[in-house]
C-alpha positions in Angstrom: 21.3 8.4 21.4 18.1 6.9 20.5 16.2 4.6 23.2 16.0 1.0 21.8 12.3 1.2 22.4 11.4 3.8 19.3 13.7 2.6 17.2 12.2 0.2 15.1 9.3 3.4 14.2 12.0 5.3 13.8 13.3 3.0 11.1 9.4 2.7 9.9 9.3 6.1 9.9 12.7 6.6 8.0 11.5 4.0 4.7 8.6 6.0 4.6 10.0 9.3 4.2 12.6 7.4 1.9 9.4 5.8 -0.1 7.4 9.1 -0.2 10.4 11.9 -1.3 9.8 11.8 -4.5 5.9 12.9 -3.8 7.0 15.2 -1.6 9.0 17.2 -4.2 6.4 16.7 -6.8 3.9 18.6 -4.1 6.6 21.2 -3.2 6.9 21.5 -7.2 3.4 21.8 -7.9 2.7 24.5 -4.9 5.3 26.9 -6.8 4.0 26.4 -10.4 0.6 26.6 -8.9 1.0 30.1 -7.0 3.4 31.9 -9.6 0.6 31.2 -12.5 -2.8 32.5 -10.2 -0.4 35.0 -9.1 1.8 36.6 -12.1 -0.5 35.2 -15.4 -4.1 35.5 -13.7 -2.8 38.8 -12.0 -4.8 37.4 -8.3 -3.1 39.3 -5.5 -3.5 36.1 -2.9 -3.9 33.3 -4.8 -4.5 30.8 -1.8 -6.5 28.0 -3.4 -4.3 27.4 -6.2 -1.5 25.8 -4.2 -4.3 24.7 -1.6 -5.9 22.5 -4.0 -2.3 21.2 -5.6 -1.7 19.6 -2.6 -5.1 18.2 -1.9 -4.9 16.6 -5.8 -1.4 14.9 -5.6 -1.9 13.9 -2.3 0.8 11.3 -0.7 -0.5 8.7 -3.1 -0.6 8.5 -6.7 -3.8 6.4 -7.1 -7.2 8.4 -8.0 -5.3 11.7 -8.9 -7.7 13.0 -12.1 -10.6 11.8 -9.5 -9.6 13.9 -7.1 -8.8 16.9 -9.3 -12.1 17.0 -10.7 -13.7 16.3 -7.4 -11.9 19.3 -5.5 -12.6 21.7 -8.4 -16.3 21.1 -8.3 -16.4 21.4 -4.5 -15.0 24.5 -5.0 -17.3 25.7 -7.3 -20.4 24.7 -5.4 -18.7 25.9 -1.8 -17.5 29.1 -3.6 -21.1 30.2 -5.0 -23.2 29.2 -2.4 -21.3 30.7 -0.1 -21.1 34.0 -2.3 -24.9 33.8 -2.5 -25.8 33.6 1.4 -23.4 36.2 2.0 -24.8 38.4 -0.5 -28.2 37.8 0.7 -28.5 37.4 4.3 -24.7 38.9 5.3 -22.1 36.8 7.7 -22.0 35.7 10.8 -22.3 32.2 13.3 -25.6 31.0 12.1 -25.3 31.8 8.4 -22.1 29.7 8.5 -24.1 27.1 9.3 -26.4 27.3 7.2 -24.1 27.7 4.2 -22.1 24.8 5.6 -25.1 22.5 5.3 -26.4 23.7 1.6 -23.4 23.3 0.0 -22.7 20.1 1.6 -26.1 19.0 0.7 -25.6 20.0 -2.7 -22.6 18.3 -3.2 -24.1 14.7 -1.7 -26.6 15.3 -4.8 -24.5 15.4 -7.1 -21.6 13.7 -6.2 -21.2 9.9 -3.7 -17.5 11.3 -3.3 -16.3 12.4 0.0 -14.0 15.2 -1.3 -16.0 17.0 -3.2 -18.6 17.2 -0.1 -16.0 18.0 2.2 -14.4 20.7 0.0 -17.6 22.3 -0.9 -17.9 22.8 3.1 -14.8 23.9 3.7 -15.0 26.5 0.5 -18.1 27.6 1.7 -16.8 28.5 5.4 -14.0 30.3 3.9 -16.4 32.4 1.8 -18.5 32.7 5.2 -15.6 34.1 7.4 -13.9 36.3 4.6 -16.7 37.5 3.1 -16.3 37.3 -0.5 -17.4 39.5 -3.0 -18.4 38.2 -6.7 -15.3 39.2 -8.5 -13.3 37.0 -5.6 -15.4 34.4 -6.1 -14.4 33.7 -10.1 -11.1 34.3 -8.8 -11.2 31.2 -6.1 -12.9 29.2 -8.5 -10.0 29.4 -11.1 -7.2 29.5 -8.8 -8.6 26.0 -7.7 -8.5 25.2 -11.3 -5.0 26.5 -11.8 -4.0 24.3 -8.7 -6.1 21.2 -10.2 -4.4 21.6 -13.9 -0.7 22.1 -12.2 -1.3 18.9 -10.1 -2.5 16.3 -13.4 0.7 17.8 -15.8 3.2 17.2 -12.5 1.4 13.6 -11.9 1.9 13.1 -15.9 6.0 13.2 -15.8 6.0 11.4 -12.9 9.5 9.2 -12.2 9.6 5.4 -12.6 10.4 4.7 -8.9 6.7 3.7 -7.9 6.5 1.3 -10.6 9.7 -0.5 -8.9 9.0 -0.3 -5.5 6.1 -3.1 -5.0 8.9 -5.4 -6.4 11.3 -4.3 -3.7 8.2 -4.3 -1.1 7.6 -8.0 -2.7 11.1 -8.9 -1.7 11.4 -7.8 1.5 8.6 -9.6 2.7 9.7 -12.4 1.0 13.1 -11.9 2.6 11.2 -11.8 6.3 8.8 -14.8 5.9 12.4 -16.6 5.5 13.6 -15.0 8.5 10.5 -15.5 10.4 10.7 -19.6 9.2 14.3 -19.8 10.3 13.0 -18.4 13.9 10.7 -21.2 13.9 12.9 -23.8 12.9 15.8 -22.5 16.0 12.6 -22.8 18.3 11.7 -26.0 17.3 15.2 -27.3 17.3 15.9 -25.9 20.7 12.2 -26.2 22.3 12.5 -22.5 23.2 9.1 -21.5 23.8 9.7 -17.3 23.7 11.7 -18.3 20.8 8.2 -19.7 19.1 6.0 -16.9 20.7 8.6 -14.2 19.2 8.5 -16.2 15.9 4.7 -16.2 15.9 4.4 -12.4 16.9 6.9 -12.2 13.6 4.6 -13.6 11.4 1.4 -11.3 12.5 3.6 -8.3 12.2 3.9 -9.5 8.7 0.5 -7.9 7.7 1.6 -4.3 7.9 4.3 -4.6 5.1 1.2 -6.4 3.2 -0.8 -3.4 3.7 2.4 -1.1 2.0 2.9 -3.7 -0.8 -0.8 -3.4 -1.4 -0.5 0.5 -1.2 2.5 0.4 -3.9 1.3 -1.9 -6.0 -1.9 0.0 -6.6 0.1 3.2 -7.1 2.3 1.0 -9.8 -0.7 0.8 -11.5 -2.3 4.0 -11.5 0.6 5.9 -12.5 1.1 4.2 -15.4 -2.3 4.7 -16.2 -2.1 8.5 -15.9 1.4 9.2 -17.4 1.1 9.3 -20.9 4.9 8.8 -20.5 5.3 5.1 -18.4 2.9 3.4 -20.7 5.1 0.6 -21.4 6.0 -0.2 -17.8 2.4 -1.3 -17.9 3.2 -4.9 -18.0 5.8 -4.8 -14.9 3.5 -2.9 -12.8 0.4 -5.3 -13.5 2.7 -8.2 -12.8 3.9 -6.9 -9.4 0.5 -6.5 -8.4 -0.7 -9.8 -8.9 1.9 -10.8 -5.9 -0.1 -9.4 -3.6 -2.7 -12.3 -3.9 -0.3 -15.3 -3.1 1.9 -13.3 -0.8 -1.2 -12.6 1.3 -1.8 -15.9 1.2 1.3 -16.5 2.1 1.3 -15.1 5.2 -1.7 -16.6 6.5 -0.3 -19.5 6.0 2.9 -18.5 7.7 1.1 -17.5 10.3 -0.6 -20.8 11.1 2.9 -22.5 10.6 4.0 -20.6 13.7 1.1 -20.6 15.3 1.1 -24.7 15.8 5.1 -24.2 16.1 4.5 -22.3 19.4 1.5 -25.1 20.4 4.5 -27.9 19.8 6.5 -26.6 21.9 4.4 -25.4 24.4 3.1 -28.8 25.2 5.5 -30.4 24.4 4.4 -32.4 21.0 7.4 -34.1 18.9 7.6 -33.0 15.4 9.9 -35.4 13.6 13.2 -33.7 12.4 12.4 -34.6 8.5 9.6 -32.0 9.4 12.7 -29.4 10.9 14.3 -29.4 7.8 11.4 -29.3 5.7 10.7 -25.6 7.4 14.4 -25.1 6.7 14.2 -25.8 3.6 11.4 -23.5 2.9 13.3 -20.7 4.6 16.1 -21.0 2.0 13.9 -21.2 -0.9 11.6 -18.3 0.1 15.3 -16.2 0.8 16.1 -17.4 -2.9 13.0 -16.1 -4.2 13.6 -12.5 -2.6 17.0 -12.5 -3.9 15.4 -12.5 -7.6 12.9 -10.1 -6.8 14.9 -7.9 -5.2 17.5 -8.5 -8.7 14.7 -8.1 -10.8 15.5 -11.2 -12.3 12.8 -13.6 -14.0 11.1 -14.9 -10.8 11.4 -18.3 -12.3 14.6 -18.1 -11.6 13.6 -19.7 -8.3 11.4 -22.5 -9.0 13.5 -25.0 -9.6 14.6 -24.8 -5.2 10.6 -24.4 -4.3 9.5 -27.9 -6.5 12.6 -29.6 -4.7 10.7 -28.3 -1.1 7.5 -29.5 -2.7 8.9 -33.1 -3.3 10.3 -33.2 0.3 6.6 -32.2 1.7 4.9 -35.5 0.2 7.1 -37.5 2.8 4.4 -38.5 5.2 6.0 -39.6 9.2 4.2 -41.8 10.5 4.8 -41.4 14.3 4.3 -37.3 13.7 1.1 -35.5 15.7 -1.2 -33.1 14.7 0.5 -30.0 15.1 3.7 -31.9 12.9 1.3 -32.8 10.4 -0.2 -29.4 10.4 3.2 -28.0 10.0 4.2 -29.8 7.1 0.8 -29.3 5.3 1.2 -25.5 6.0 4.5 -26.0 3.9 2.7 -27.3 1.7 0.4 -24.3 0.9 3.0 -22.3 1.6 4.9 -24.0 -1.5 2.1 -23.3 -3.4 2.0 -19.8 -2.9 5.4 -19.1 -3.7 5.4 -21.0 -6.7 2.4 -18.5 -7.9 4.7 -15.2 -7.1 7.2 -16.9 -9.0 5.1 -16.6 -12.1 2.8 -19.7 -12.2 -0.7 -19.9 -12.4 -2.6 -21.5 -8.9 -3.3 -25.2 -11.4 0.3 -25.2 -12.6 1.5 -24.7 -8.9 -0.8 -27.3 -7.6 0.2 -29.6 -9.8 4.1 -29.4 -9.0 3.5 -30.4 -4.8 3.0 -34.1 -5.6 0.5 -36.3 -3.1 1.5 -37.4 0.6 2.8 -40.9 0.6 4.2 -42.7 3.8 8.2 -43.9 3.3 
C-alpha cells in the first residue's frame, strides 16, 4: 500500500512518465540506430559517442533539438582535438587534464554563448585526457558524434502528433481545477469555514506548477512542428494552444487573489452578499464548461455564450458589500475576461462583452 502522504507525487510522477513515453522510445530508438551505424557501417569497434550524443540531442523535450545537435557536435570537435593535441604533446595525467579542460572550454565560450557546446567540449576533452586518444580515435569520436547528431534530427523529424495535443489537454485541466478551486471557495464562503478558504487559497498557488507544464508543452507544440517536415499543417493548432498560456496565466493570478480575499472574509469575519456567492458559482460552472470543450477539442467558442451570461451578472453592484466582497466580484470580473480570451477572443473584444458596474 502506498502512504497517503506520497501519493499525490506519485500521481505527478505517473502523468509525467505518461506525458514523456513517447520521448523515451524515440531516445531508446535513436541509441540503437545510432550504435548499429558507428558500429557496423563506420566499422568503429566502441562506438560510445554516437548513442552518447543521441541522447544528449533529443533530450526529454522537443524544443531547440537542431540547436543542440549542432551545438554537441562542435563541442565534440573542439574537446576531441584539443584534447588529442595536449596529449600528443605534453602526455596525460592530473594537471594536463586541467589544462585541457580549461582550453577547450575557453575555446568554445569564443565561439559559441551556448552552454552545451562549452560543457561538451570539456567533457570531450576529459575523456580524451583519461583514455588517451590517438589521432585515428579522434576522427572516429568526432563522427560517431555526428552519426549520433544526424540519427537524433531524422527520429525528431517523424515525430508523433501527441505533443501537438497535449497543451490543449494541459489547457483543460487547469481549466477544469480553477473550477474546482472556485467551487472550494464558494463552500467556504457559504459555510464561513476558514481551513476550507486557506485549503482553497493553497489550491489556487499550487496552480502555477501545471502553468509551468502547459508552458513547457505548448512550446514543444510549437517546435515540433517546426522541425517535422511531416506536422506542418498542425501549425495552426499548435500556435493557437500556445496563445492560452497568456490569459490562463492571467487567470490564475487572478484566481489567486479571489481566494486570497475569500480567506481574509472569512477570517474576520466580513459579509459578502450572497449575489456575490453565486457569482463565484457561476464562474465555477462556466470555467468547468470551458474545459469540457477544450478537453473535446471543440471550437472554444463553444463556451462563450455561459462566460458573457457571468459577465452580465458581475455589473450588479451591492451596495451594503465591503472591500474584500467588492474585491471578489471585481476579481470575477478579470477573471471573465480572461476566459473569454482562451475561448478565442481578442483582449478588446473580451473587454467589451463585461458590461460597466451599475447599483440595482
Amino acid at each position: 500500500m502506498i502512504p497517503d502522504a506520497l501519493r499525490p507525487g506519485l500521481d505527478r510522477g505517473l502523468r509525467r512518465l505518461g506525458d514523456r513515453w513517447v520521448l523515451l522510445v524515440q531516445i531508446g530508438v535513436a541509441v540503437l540506430l545510432a550504435w548499429l551505424v558507428a558500429k557496423h557501417l563506420l566499422g568503429h569497434a566502441v562506438p560510445f559517442f554516437a548513442p552518447v550524443t543521441a541522447i544528449i540531442c533529443l533530450g526529454l523535450t522537443y524544443g531547440q533539438r537542431l540547436r543542440r545537435i549542432v551545438e554537441v557536435t562542435v563541442g565534440v570537435a573542439i574537446g576531441v582535438l584539443v584534447g588529442d593535441v595536449i596529449v600528443l604533446g605534453l602526455g596525460n595525467g592530473a594537471w594536463q587534464m586541467a589544462v585541457v579542460v580549461v582550453l577547450a572550454m575557453s575555446i568554445a565560450v569564443v565561439l559559441s554563448s551556448g552552454q552545451l557546446i562549452v560543457i561538451q567540449a570539456g567533457v570531450q576533452s576529459v575523456f580524451i585526457v583519461a583514455l588517451v586518444a590517438n589521432q585515428t580515435g579522434a576522427v572516429s569520436r568526432w563522427l560517431d558524434a555526428v552519426v549520433g547528431g544526424v540519427v537524433a534530427l531524422l527520429i525528431g523529424a517523424v515525430a508523433p502528433t501527441s505533443p501537438i495535443r497535449r497543451p490543449r489537454a494541459e489547457a483543460a485541466r487547469m481549466v477544469r481545477d480553477v473550477a474546482a478551486t472556485l467551487r472550494d471557495v464558494v463552500a467556504a464562503l457559504r459555510r464561513r469555514d476558514r481551513a476550507l478558504a486557506t485549503a482553497a487559497l493553497e489550491e489556487a498557488r499550487d496552480l502555477e506548477g501545471q502553468l509551468t507544464e502547459l508552458r513547457v508543452a505548448a512550446a514543444e507544440g510549437v517546435a515540433i512542428v517546426r522541425q517535422s517536415p511531416f506536422l506542418r499543417r498542425h501549425a495552426p493548432s499548435a500556435h493557437a494552444a500556445q496563445g492560452l498560456v497568456v490569459p490562463l496565466d492571467r487567470c490564475v493570478r487572478n484566481l489567486r487573489v479571489l481566494a486570497r480575499r475569500a480567506s481574509v472574509a472569512v477570517a474576520r469575519p466580513e459579509d459578502v452578499p450572497e449575489h456575490y456567492v453565486d457569482l463565484v458559482a457561476a464562474l465555477a460552472d462556466a470555467a468547468e464548461d470551458l474545459a469540457r470543450v477544450l478537453d473535446e477539442h471543440a471550437t472554444p467558442s463553444a463556451a462563450r455564450a455561459v462566460l458573457e451570461r457571468v459577465a452580465g451578472l458581475s455589473a450588479r453592484v451591492d451596495p451594503t458589500a465591503g472591500l474584500s466582497a467588492e474585491m471578489i466580484r471585481g476579481q470575477v470580473r478579470s477573471m471573465v475576461v480572461d476566459l473569454l480570451v482562451v475561448a478565442g477572443l481578442d483582449d478588446d473584444e473580451a473587454l467589451q462583452l463585461v458590461p460597466e458596474s451599475h447599483l440595482p
